[in-house]
C-alpha positions in Angstrom: -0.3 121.7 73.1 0.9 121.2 77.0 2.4 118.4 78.3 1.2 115.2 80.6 2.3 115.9 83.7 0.7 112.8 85.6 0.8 109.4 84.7 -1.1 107.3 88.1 1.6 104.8 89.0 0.4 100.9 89.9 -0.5 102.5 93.7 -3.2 104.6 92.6 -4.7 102.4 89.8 -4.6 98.8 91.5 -5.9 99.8 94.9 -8.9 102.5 93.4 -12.5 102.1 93.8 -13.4 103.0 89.9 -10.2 99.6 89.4 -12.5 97.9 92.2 -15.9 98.5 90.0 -14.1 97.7 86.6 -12.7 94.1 88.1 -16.3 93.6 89.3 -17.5 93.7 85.6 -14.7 92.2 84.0 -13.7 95.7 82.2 -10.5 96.0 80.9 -9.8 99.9 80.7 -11.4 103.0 82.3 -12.3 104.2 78.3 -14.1 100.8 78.4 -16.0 101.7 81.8 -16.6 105.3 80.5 -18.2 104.4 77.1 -20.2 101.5 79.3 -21.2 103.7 81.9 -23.0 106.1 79.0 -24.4 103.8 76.4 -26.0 101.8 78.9 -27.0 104.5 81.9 -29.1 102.1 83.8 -26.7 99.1 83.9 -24.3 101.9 85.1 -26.0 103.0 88.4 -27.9 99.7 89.0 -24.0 98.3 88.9 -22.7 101.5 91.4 -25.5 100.9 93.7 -24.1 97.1 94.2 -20.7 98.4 94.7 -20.8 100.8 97.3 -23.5 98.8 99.1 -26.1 101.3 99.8 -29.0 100.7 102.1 -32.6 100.3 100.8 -35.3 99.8 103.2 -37.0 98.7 99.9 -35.6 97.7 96.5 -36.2 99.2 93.7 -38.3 97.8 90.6 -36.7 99.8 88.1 -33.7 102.2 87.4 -35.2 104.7 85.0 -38.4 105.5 84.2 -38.4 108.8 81.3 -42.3 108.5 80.5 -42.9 112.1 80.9 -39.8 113.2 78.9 -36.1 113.1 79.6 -36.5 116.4 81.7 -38.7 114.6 84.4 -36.4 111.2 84.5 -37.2 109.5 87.8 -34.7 106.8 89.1 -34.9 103.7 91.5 -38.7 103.7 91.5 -40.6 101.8 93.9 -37.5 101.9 96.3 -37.1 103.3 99.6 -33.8 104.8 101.2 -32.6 107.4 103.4 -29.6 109.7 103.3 -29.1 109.6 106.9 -29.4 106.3 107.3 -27.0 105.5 104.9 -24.9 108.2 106.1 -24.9 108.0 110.0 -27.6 104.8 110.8 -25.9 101.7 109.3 -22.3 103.0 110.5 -23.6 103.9 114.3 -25.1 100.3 114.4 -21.9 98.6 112.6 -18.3 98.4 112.4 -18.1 102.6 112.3 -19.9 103.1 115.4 -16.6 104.4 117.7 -14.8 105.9 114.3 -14.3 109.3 113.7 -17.3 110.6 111.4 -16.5 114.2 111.5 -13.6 116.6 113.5 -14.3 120.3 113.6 -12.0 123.5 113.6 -13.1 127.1 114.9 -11.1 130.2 113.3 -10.4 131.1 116.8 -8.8 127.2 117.3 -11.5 125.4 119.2 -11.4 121.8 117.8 -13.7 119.0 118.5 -14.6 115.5 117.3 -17.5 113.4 117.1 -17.7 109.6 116.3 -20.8 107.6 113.7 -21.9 106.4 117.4 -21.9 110.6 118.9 -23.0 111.8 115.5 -25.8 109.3 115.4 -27.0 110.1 119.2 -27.2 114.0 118.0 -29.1 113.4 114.7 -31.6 111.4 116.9 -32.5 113.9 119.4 -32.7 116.8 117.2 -35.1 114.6 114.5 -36.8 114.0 117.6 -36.9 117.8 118.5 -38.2 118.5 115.0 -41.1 116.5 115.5 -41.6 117.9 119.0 -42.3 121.2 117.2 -44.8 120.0 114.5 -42.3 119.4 111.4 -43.4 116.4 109.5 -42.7 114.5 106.4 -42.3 117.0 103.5 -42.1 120.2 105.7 -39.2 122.2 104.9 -36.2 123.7 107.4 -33.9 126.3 106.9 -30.7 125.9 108.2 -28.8 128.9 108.1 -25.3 128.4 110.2 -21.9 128.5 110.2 -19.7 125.7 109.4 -20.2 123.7 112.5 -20.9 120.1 113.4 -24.2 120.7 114.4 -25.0 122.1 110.6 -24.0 118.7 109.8 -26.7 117.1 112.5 -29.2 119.8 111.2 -28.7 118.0 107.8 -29.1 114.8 108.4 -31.8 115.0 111.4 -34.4 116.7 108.7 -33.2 114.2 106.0 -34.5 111.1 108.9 -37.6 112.5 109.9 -38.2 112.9 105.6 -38.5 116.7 105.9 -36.7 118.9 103.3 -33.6 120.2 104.2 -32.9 124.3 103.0 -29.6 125.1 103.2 -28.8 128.9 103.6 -25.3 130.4 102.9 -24.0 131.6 106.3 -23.0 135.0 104.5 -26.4 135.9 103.5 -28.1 138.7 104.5 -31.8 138.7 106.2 -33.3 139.7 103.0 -31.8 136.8 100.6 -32.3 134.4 103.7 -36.3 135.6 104.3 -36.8 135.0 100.6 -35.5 131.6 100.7 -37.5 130.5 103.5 -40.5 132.2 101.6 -39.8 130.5 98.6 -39.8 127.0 99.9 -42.1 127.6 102.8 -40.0 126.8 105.9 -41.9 126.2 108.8 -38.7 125.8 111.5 -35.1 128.1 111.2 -32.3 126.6 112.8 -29.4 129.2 113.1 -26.8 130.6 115.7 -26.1 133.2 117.8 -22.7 134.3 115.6 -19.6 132.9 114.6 -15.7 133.7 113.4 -14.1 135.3 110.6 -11.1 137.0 110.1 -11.3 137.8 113.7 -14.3 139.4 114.3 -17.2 137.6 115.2 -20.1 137.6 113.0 -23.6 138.0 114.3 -26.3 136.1 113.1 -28.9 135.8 115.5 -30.1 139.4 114.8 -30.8 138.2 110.7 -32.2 135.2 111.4 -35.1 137.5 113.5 -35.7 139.8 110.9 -35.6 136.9 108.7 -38.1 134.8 110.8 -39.9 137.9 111.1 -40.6 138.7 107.3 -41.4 135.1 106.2 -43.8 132.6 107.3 -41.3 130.4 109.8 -43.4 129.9 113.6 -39.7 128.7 115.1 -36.4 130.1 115.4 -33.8 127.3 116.8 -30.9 129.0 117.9 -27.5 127.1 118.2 -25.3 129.0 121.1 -22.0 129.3 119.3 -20.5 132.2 120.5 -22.3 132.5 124.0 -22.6 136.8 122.9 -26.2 138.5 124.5 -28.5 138.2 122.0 -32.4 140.0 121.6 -34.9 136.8 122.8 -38.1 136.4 121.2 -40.2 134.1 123.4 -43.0 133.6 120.6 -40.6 132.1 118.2 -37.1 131.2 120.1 -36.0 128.1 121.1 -32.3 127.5 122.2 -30.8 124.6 120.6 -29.3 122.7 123.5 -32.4 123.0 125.5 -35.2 121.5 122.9 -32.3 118.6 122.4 -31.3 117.8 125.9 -34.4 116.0 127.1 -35.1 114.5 124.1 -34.0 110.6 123.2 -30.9 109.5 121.3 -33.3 106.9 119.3 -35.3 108.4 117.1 -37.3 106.5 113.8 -35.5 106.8 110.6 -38.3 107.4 108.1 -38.3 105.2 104.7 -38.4 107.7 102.1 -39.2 107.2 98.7 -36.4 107.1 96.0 -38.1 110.2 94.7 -39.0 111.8 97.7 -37.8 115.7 98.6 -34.9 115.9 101.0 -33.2 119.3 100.0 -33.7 122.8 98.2 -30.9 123.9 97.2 -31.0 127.6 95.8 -28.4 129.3 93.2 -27.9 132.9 91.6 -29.8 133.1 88.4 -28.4 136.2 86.6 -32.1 137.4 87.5 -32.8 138.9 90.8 -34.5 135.7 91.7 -32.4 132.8 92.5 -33.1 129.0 91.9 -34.3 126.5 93.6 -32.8 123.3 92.8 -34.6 120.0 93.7 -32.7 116.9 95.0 -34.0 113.7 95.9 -32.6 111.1 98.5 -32.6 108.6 96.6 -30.5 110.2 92.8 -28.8 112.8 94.9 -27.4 109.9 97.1 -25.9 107.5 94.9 -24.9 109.8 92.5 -22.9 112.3 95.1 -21.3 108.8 96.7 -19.9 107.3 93.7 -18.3 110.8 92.9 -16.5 110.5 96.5 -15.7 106.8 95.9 -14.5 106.6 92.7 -13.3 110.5 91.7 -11.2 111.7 95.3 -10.9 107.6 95.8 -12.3 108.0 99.4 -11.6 104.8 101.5 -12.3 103.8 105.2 -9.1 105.4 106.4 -8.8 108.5 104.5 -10.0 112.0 105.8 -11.6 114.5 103.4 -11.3 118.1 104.0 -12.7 120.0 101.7 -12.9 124.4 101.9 -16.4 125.0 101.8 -19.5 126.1 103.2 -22.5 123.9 104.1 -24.5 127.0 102.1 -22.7 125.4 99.0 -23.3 122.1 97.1 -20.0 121.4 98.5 -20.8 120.9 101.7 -22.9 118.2 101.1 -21.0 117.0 98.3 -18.4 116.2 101.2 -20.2 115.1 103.8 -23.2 112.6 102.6 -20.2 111.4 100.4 -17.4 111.3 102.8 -19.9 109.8 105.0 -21.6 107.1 103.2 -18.9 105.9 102.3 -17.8 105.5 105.6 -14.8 108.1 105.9 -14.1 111.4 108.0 -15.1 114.5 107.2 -12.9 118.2 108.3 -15.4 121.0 108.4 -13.6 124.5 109.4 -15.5 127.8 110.4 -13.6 130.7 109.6 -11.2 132.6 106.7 -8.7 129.8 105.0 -6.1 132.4 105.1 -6.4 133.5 108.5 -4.7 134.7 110.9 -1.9 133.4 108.6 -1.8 132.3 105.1 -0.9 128.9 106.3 -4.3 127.9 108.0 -5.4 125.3 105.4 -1.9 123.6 105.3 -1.8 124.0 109.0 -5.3 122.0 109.4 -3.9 119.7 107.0 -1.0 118.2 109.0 -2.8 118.8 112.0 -6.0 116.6 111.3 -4.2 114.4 109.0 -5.9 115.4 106.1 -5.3 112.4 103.1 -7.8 114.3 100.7 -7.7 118.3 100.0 -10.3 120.1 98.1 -9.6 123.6 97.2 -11.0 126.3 94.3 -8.5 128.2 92.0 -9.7 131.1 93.6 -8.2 130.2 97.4 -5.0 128.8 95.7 -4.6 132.0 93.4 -4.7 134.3 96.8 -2.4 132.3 98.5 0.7 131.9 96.0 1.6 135.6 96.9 2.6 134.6 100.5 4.9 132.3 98.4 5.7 128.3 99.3 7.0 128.9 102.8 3.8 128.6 104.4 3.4 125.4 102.3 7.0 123.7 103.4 6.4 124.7 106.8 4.2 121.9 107.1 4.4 118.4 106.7 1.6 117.6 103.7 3.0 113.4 103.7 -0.4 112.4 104.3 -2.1 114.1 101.7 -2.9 111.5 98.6 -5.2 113.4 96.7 -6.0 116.9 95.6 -8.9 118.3 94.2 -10.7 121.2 93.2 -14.1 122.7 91.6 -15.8 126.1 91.3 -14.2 127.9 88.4 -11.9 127.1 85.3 -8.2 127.2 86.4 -5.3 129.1 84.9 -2.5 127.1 84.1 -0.1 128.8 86.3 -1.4 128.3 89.7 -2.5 125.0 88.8 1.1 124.2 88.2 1.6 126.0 91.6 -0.7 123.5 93.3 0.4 121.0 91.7 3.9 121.2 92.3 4.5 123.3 96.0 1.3 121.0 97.2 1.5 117.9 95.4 4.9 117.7 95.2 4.7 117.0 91.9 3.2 113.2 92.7 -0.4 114.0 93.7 -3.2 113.8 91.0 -5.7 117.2 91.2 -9.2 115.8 90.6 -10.3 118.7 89.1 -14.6 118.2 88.6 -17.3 120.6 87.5 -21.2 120.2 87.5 -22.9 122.6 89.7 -25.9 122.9 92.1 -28.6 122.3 89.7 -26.7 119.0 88.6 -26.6 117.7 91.9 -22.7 116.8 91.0 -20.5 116.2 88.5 -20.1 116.2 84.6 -16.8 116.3 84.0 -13.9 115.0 86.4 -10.7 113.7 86.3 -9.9 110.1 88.4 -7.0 109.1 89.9 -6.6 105.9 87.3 -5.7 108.7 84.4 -3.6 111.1 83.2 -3.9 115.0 83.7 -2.5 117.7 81.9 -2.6 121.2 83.5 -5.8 122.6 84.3 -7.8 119.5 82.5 -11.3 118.6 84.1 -10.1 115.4 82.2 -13.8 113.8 80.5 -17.3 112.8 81.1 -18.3 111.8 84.8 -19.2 108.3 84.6 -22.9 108.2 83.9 -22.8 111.6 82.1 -23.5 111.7 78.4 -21.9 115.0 77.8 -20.8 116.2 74.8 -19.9 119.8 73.0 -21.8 121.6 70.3 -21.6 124.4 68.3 -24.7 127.4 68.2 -26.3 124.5 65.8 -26.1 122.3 68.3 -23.7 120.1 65.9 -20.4 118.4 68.1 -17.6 120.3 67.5 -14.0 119.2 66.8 -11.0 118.9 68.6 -9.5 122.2 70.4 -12.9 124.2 69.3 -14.7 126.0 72.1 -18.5 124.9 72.4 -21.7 124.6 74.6 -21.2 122.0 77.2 -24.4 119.9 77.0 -25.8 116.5 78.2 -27.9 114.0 76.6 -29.0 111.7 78.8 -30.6 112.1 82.3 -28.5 111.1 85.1 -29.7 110.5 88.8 -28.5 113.8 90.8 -30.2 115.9 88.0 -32.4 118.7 89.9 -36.1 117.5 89.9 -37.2 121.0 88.7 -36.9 124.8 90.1 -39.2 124.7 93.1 -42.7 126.0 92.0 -41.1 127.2 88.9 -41.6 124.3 86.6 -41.2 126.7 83.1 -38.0 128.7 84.7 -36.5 125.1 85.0 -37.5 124.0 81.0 -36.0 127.6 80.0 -33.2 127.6 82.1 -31.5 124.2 80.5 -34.1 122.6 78.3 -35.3 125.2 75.6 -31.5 126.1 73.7 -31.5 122.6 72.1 -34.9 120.7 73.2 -34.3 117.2 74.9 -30.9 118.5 75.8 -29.9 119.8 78.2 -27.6 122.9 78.0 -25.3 123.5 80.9 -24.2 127.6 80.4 -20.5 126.0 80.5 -18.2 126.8 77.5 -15.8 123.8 77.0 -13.3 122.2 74.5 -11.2 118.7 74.4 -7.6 118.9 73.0 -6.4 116.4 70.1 -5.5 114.3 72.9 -9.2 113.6 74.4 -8.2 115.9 77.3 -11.2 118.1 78.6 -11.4 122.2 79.4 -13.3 124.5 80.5 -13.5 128.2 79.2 -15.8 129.5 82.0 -19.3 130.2 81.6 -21.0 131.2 78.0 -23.5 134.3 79.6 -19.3 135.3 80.4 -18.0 134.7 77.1 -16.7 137.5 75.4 -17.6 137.9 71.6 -14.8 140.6 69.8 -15.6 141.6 66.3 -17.4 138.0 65.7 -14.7 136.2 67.4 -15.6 134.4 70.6 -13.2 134.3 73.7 -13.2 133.3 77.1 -12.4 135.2 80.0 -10.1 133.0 81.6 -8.1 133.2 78.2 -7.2 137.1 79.4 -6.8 136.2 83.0 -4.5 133.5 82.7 -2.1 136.2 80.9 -2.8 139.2 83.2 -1.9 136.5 86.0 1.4 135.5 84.3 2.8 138.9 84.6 4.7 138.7 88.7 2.6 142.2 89.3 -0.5 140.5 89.0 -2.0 138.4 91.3 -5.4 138.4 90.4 -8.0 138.8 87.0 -11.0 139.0 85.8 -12.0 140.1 82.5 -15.4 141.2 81.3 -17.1 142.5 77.8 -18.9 145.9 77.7 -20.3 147.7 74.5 -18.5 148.8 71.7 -19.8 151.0 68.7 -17.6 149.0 66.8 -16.5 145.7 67.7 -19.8 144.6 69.2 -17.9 144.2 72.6 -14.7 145.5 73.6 -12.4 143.7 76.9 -12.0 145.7 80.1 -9.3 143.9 82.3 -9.3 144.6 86.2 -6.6 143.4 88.0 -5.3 143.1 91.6 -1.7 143.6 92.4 1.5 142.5 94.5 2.6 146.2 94.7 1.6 149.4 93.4 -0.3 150.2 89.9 1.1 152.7 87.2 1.1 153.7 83.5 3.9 151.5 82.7 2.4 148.7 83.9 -0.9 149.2 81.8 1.6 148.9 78.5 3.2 146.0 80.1 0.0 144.1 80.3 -1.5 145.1 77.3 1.6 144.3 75.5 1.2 141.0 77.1 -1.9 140.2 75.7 -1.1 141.8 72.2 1.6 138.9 72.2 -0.4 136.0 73.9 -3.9 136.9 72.9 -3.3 138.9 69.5 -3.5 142.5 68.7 -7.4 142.1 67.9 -8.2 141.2 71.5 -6.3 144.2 72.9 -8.3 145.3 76.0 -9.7 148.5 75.7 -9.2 149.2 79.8 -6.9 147.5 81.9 -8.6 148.9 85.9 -6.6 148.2 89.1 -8.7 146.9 91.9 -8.1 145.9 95.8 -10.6 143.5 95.2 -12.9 141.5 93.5 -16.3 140.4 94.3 -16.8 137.2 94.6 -18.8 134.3 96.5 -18.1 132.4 100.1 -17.3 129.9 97.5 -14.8 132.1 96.0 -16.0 131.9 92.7 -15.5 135.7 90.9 -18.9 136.9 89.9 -17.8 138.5 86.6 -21.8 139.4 85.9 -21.4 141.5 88.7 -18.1 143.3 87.8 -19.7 143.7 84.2 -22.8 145.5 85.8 -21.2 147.7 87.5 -18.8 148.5 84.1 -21.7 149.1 82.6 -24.4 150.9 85.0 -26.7 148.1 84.5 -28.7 145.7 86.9 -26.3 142.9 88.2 -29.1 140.5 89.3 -29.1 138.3 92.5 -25.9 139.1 94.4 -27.6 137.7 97.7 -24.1 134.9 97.5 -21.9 137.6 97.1 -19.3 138.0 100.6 -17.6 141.1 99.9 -20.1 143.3 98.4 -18.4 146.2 98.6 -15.5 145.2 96.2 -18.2 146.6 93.6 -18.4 150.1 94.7 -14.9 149.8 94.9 -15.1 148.9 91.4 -17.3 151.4 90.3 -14.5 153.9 92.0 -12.4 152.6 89.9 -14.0 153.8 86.6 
């Protein structure tokens, strides 16, 4: 059983948000607060609303309302609010209005700021724009950009105006981004010309067209980014700087309902048809700002810099919470590790950076440059780290934790995903962590652990991650897919809903994941998780990278193929090595039948590893939606490999 390795010291628990909320209610302990904040779910957010002091044009008459089943919980009813005016409004107009809301970094170094009082001015005129062009309350827009400030005023000018905001992963290609805008029926696409990475610039003028082209959107507005020559299409183009330029600063910030549309939000199914995922402003809002309050501990002074693309739930997990609650948000356009593996550390210092959120993935690619690029910079300011998108291995969590953190810097490790609209399990900075823990239940969250009977299991068994109550960032459905949705999380155990997350807590109450169950691998009966392979094949100093997958067996049902990417060359010897390794970490009876050496791995902009697709390609079969994949051809390589 591993060790504590952080016990918060009087700094981080006396002067926290969640110690702030607990003093407010006379609680005594955060176990207290978590058991409260599930037992009694509407005394909970009612309570979090009053403490971060969220805006309501109108109150609400009541928290819950679960008439037509927990799977259609609506929240707040007969309230009004708006994300950007609780965002970008109140601040412009307050206090905020000459802080710094958001600072900016280009791969190619460009850097600019913008304060709540600049951020506000450009929300206005492009909310005003949209209306120019016939986009009205419940119209959706497709944003498909690159991480730039003026993603960030895309976001929040369709969130005033009450239209629904699409976000589009900037990696996509025209195909994934015209189905999209099909999907939700865009009427406006607001793009770029190009932008950075690894160099090169990236074009994406010439999708957006083809995408405009074989949906249903009547306006293309283009954001001028990289100033390249780009193909003009009078019928449908509009540059971005002209349609804003004469437009007015003021614009009217429309009262939404509590339960009104303000984003789509699509993720891969493990069909070829991805997911629409519907959020709400006012659930998505208070649920995504108490995360940022009270899990990263974001106060007034602190700057968040998350590594993440506005294309993932990330990216507005960062900014509506870093901004509603009143902090600044880093965004950076470009490869983490480029030109040199320091760029993230480097931004860090740089920008001040007093929060860092970072997956397993990014940390896993960077430990074979080694800590130099780390100790070249001076990380004093950071006070929290973070992390989401995947389980962790315990050895490069130690690595972060340690070369990073310094060995004095709690990682708020959370999972949830797009459909959840935020967290279920998280760590906070008021409790103890052992390595790779996602700590417990995110306050709020009813979660719990079941066996194939839907029974709780015991401590250190592996289960079904599940929650039993509804919470207020829950998706609202699958757009126009209401049985997809009821399948997709409601049918395994009905009333429950069933996450796809395998997951365990220790004898100590410490939480785990084991990665996703479709990736769970099931050996002659015995059910394992892939990270249980990786974090072995990682151990070995040859390896830097794993992912391990099941494929058919006559025999065992489903027989491990490991593939691995190196620091140095492959060989015989080192096969033996690393099955050997798992024969004495794993046991004989999960030997893997294949160990395969790979230069990469696919995986998203997120840099999650899409073991699905590595299995597909094993296996000959379809690997579903891989419209989110951003290195596509690390699966022919794959298949090379075989």
């Amino acid at each position: 059983m591993s060790l504590v390795i952080w016990e918060p010291p009087p700094a981080y628990i006396d002067d926290s948000n969640v110690k702030r909320l607990m003093d407010r209610h006379s609680i005594g302990s955060y176990e207290e607060l978590v058991s409260r904040s599930i037992e009694e779910i509407e005394w909970y957010w009612k309570a979090v609303d009053e403490d971060l002091g969220l805006e309501w044009f109108q109150p609400y008459k009541k928290v819950l309302d679960t008439h037509q089943g927990i799977e259609w919980a609506s929240w707040f009813l007969g309230g009004q609010i708006n994300i950007a005016h609780n965002c970008v409004d109140r601040h412009a107009s307050g206090s905020r209005r000459d802080k710094t809301a958001l600072i900016w970094e280009g791969e190619d170094g460009e850097t600019r700021s913008v304060t709540f009082g600049e951020l506000s001015a450009e929300v206005g005129r492009l909310a005003n724009a949209l209306r120019s062009l016939g986009v009205h309350k419940g119209d959706a827009v497709g944003v498909y950009m690159p991480m730039t400030i003026e993603a960030v005023v895309a976001m929040f000018a369709i969130a005033k105006i009450g239209a629904i905001y699409l976000p589009i992963f900037s990696g996509f290609a025209a195909s994934a981004v015209a189905a999209r805008l099909d999907d939700a029926g865009a009427k406006v696409l607001i793009s770029a010309d190009g932008f950075w990475r690894r160099g090169q610039q990236v074009p994406m003028k010439e999708i957006a067209d083809e995408a405009v082209h074989a949906s249903g959107v009547s306006k293309s507005v283009i954001f001028r980014r990289l100033g390249r020559d780009v193909e003009w299409h009078d019928k449908h183009d509009l540059w971005w700087h002209e349609l804003v330029d004469d437009q007015d600063a003021e614009a009217k910030t429309e009262p939404t309902d509590a339960e009104d549309v303000w984003m789509v939000a699509y993720t891969s199914g493990t069909t070829g048809k991805p997911k629409g995922s519907v959020h709400v402003h006012g659930g998505f809002l208070l649920k995504i700002a108490s995360e940022v309050a009270y899990q990263t501990d974001l106060r007034d002074d602190d700057v968040l810099y998350w590594v993440t693309d506005m294309g993932w739930i990330m990216g507005q997990w960062q900014c509506i919470g870093g901004l509603a609650n009143g902090g600044t948000v880093v965004l950076y356009e470009g490869a983490p590790n480029y030109p040199e593996a320091d760029r993230v550390w480097d931004i860090c210092e740089r920008h001040g950076v007093t929060i860092l959120g970072i997956s397993p993935t990014l940390v896993r690619a960077l430990i074979p440059s080694g800590t130099g690029p780390v100790e070249s910079h001076d990380l004093s300011k950071l006070r929290i780290l973070a992390s989401t998108g995947e389980p962790w291995n315990p050895e490069p969590y130690m690595w972060f934790f340690e070369n990073v953190g310094g060995g004095s810097r709690p990682i708020i490790n959370i999972s949830g995903g797009t459909e959840v609209g935020a967290c279920f399990l998280s760590c906070y900075p008021i409790t103890s962590l052992k390595p790779a823990t996602v700590g417990g239940p995110s306050l709020g969250m009813a979660v719990d652990i079941v066996n194939s009977s839907g029974e709780p299991v015991g401590p250190g068994e592996v289960g079904e991650l599940i929650c039993r109550k509804p919470w207020p960032g829950m998706t609202r459905g699958i757009w126009g897919d209401a049985d997809r949705y009821m399948e997709s999380y409601w049918t395994r155990f009905p009333g429950v809903w069933c996450h796809g997350d395998w997951a365990s807590v220790d004898q100590d109450g410490f939480w785990f994941l084991h990665g996703r169950s479709d990736d769970t691998l099931n050996i002659a009966g015995k059910r394992i998780g892939p990270t249980e392979f990786e974090s072995v094949l990682v151990s070995h100093p040859s390896v830097t990278e794993a992912a391990a997958v099941g494929v058919p067996h006559e025999v065992k049902g489903e027989a491990v193929w490991c593939f691995c990417i190196l620091d140095g060359e492959g060989s015989d010897e080192l096969v033996s090595e690393l099955t050997a390794l798992v024969d004495a970490e794993i046991g004989k009876a999960f030997r893997p039948e294949r160990i395969i050496f790979v230069n990469d791995l696919p995986r998203t902009r997120s840099a999650k590893i899409l073991r699905r697709a590595i299995r597909a390609a094993a296996i000959g079969e379809d690997p579903g939606d891989l419209t989110s994949l951003e290195n596509p051809q690390a699966i022919e390589a794959i298949k090379a490999a075989i």
